[in-house]
C-alpha positions in Angstrom: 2.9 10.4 -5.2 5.8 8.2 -5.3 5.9 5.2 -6.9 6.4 2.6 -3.9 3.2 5.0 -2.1 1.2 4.1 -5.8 2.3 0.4 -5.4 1.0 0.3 -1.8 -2.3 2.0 -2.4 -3.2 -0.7 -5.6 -2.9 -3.3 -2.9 -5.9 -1.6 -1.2 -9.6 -1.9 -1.0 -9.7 2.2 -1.8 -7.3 1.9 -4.6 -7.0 4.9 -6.2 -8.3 5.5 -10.2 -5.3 5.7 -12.4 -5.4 8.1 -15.5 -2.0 7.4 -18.1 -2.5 10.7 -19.8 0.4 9.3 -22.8 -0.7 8.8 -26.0 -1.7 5.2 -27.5 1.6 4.8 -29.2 3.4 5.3 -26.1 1.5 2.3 -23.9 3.9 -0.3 -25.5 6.1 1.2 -23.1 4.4 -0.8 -20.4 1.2 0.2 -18.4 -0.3 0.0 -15.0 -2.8 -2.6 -14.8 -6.3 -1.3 -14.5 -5.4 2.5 -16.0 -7.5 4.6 -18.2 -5.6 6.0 -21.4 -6.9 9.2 -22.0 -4.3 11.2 -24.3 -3.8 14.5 -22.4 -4.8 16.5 -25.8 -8.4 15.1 -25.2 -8.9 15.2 -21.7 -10.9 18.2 -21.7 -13.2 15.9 -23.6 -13.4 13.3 -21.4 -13.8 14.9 -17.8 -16.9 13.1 -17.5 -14.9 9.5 -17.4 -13.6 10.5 -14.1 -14.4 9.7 -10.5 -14.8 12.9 -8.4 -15.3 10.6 -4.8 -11.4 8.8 -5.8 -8.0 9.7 -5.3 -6.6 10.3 -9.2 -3.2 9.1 -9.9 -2.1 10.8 -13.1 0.9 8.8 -15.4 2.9 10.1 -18.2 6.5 9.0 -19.4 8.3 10.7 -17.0 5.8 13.0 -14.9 6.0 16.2 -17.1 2.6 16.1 -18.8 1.0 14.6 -16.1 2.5 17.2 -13.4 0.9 19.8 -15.7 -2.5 17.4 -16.2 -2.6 17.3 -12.3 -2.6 21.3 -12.1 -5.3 21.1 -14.8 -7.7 18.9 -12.5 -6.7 20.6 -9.3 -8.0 23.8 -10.8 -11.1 22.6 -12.2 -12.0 20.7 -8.9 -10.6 17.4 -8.6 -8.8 18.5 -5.8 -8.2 14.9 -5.2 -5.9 14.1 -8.7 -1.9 13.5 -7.8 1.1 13.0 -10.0 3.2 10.0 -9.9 6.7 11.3 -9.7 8.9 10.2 -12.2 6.0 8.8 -14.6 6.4 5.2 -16.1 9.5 5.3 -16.1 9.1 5.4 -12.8 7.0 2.8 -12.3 9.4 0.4 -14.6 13.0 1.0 -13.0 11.1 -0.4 -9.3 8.3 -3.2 -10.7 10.0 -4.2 -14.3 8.1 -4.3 -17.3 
């Protein structure tokens, strides 16, 4: 998902749930209001924090990590989990910090 399709979807009623799969050190970098931080080494953990009836938007510094988180999800059945291209950094070169 691209990040002016993210910033149209927040504006919503059916916004989707956003997952920053970065690790806590990293959020000074700037986060989307409203997202879950949920370091991508504990994710399998953490499943059950989840929404399985939501569109997933998954965030990472520059889409790496959460390209490969997506995959993760899509195989384990959240068929409805994306990746934000381009990842935070992303997000900050079109909204700003």
């Amino acid at each position: 998902m691209s990040v002016s399709e993210l910033r149209r979807r927040l504006d919503d009623d059916g916004a989707p749930f956003l997952l920053d799969v970065r690790e806590p050190e990293e959020m000074a970098d700037g986060v989307i209001a409203g997202s879950l931080n949920v370091p991508m080494r504990e994710l399998k953990h953490r499943l059950g924090e989840l929404p399985t009836d939501r569109d997933i938007v998954v965030v990472c510094h520059v889409g790496a990590r959460s390209a490969h988180v997506t995959k993760e999800l899509n195989a384990l059945g959240y068929d409805r989990a994306v990746n934000l291209a381009g990842g935070m950094d992303a997000w900050l070169g079109e909204t700003g910090p």
